[in-house]
N, C-alpha and C positions, 0 to 999 in steps of 0.2 A: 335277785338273780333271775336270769332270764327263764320262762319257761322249758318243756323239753322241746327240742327241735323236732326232733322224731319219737314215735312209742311205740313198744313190742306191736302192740293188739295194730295199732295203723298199720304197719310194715306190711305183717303176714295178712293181709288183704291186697295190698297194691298189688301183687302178682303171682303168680303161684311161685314156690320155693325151687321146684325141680327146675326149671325155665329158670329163674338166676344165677342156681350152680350151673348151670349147662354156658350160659352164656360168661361169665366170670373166667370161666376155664378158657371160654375161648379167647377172647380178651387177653388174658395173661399171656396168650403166646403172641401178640402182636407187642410185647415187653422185651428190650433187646436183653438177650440171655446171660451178657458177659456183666448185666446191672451196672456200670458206668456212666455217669453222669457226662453225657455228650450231648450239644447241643439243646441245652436250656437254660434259661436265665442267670443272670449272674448273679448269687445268692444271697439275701437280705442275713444280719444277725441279731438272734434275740439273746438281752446282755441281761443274765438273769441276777436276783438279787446274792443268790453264794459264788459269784464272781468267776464262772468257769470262762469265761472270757481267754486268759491267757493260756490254758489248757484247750481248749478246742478252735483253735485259730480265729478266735473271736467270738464266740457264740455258738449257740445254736444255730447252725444253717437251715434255710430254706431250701428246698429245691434239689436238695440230695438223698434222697430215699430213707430208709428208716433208720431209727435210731432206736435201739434196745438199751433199757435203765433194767439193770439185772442184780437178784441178790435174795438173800435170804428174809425170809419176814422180820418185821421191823427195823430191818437197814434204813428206811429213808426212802422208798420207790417214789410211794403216791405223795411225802411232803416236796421232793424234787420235783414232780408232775404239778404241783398246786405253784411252787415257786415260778417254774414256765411259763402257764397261765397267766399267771399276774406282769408277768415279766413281760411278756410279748406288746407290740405296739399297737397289735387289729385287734381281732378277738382272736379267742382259742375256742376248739370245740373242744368236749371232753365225754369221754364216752367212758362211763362208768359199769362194770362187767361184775364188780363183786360189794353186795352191800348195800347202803347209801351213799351217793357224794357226801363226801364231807363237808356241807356244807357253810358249818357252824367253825369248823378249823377255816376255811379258808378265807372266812370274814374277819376271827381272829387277828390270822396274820395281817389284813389288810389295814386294821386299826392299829397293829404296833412296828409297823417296821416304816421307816419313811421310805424306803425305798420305794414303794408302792404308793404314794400319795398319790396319783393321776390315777391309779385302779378303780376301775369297777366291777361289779359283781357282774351287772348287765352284758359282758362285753364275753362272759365264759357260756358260753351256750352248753348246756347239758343232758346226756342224751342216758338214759340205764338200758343196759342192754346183758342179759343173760346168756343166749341160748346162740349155737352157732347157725343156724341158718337165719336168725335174725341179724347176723354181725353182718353175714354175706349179701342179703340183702341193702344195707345199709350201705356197705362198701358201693353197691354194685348200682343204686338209684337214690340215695338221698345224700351221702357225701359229694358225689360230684356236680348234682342241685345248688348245693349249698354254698360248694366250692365257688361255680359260677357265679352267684348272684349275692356272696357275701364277702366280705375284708377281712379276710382270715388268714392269719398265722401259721397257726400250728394247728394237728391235732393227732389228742392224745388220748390215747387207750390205753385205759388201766383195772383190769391185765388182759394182755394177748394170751393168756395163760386160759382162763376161767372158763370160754366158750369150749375150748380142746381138753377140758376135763375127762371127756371121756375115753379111755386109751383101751381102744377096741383095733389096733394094728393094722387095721384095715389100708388097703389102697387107697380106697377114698380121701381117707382123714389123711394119709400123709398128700396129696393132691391138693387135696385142700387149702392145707396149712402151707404150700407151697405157691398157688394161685392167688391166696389172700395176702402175705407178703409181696408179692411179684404186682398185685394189681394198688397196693396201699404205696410201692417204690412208684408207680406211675403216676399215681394223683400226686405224689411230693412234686412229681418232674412238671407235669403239667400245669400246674395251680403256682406252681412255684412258694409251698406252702413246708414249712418242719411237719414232719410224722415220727411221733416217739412215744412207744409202745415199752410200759413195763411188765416184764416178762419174770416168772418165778425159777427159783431154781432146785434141782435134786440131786442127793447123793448117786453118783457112779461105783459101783460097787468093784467094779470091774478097775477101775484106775483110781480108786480112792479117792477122788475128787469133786469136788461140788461143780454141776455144770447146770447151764440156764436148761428151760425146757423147751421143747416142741424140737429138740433133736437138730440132725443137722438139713433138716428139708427147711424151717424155719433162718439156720446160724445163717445161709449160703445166700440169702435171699436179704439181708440188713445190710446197712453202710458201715453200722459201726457201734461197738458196745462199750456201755460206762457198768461198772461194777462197783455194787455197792456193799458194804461188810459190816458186821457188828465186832469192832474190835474188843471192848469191854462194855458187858454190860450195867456191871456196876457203876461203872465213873460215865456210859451214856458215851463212850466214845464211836463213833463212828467213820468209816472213811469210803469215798469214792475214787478209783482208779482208771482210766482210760487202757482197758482195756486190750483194744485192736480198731482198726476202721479202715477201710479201701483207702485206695492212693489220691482219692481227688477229696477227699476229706484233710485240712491240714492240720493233725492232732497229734500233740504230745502224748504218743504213745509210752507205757509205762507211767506215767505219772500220777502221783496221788495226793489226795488232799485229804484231812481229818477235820471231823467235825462233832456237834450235838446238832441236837433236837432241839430248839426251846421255842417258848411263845410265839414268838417273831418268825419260826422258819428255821432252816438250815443256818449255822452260823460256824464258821471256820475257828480250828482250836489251832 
């Protein structure tokens, strides 16, 4: 596997932190408001091994802003994020927010599913990133680095959740979390690269229902969400649903697919 692209300790030197949010912010509002995929590329498809192909008008697209993989713990987030990876035809970055990369799974998969025979590990560039003014930084000078001068796909954050741990209500953080979506829909458009970001979800207490997090400063500012569920956990059922997406995304809205977990990956029941 490739070493990391970037490291905490490098980042928070390259420039001071206050000077990136200041400039990120600004940036974000030269992002047209209405998020509309107008006037960029015509969009590549990554054709991943659990076959969402006919569900999302062929793939995972490039070049249309972000994609939220949303659900409850042990739905499937990060094994969907590893299948992506491997699936793409460039490389993928992967920007790891909670834990270790899984390393040791995602070699797994590559030895037992054929889908993957042409994979390499080399090709998944992996970055561990914690803390949010290192995300922003990253966002703001070493993604769009990388973007330039490398053949890259997709890339994926897992979780957009982890850096906005801390829920201090502030103007800031919701600004934030609004800038950093708005500025992550820009790099999809320019690079003409997929950006899909798994995001966690909480109870609403208020309408009894389970809803992703970072509110609707985060929902307003995505392309479009896949929801993932633990249907039974005994029998390891699981299912992902296309949940909603803008109009230039062309996805089978409502649609669902059931699956496990095993060895090999996601695998359709």
């Amino acid at each position: 596997m490739s070493d990391l692209i970037f490291t905490e300790a490098e980042l928070k030197f390259r420039k001071p932190q206050e000077d990136a949010k200041r400039k990120i912010f600004r940036d974000a509002e030269e992002v047209i408001s209405t998020m509309k995929a107008r006037g960029v590329p015509e969009p590549n498809f990554i054709r991943t091994a659990f076959r969402l192909d006919d569900l999302l008008g062929g793939g995972i697209s490039t070049g249309r802003g972000v994609i939220e993989v949303t659900g409850e713990a042990s739905s499937g987030k990060t094994q969907l994020l590893l299948d992506i990876a491997l699936s793409c035809p460039r490389k993928a970055i992967y920007i790891n927010t909670e834990g270790r990369f899984p390393g040791e799974r995602i070699a797994q998969m590559i030895r037992l599913r054929e889908s993957w025979r042409n994979a390499s590990l080399d090709n998944v560039l992996v970055s561990q990133i914690s803390e949010l003014d290192t995300l922003v930084l990253t966002i703001e000078h070493s993604l769009p680095e990388i973007l330039k001068n490398k053949d890259v796909s997709v890339v994926l954050i897992d979780s957009i959740t982890w850096p906005f741990r801390v829920e201090d209500g502030s103007r800031e953080r919701t600004q934030t979390i609004q800038n950093v979506v708005r500025k992550l829909h820009a790099l999809s458009k320019k690079y003409n690269v997929a950006v899909v970001c798994a995001n966690h979800v909480a109870d609403d207490l208020q309408s009894r229902t389970t809803k992703p997090c970072l509110g609707q400063s985060w929902s307003k500012g995505i392309s479009g969400r896949l929801f993932l569920r633990v249907e039974n956990r005994d029998e390891g059922l699981r299912s992902l649903s296309v949940d909603w997406c803008e109009d230039y995304l062309d996805w089978t809205v409502g649609a669902k697919r059931y699956f496990q977990i095993r060895s090999e990956g996601l695998v359709e029941v």
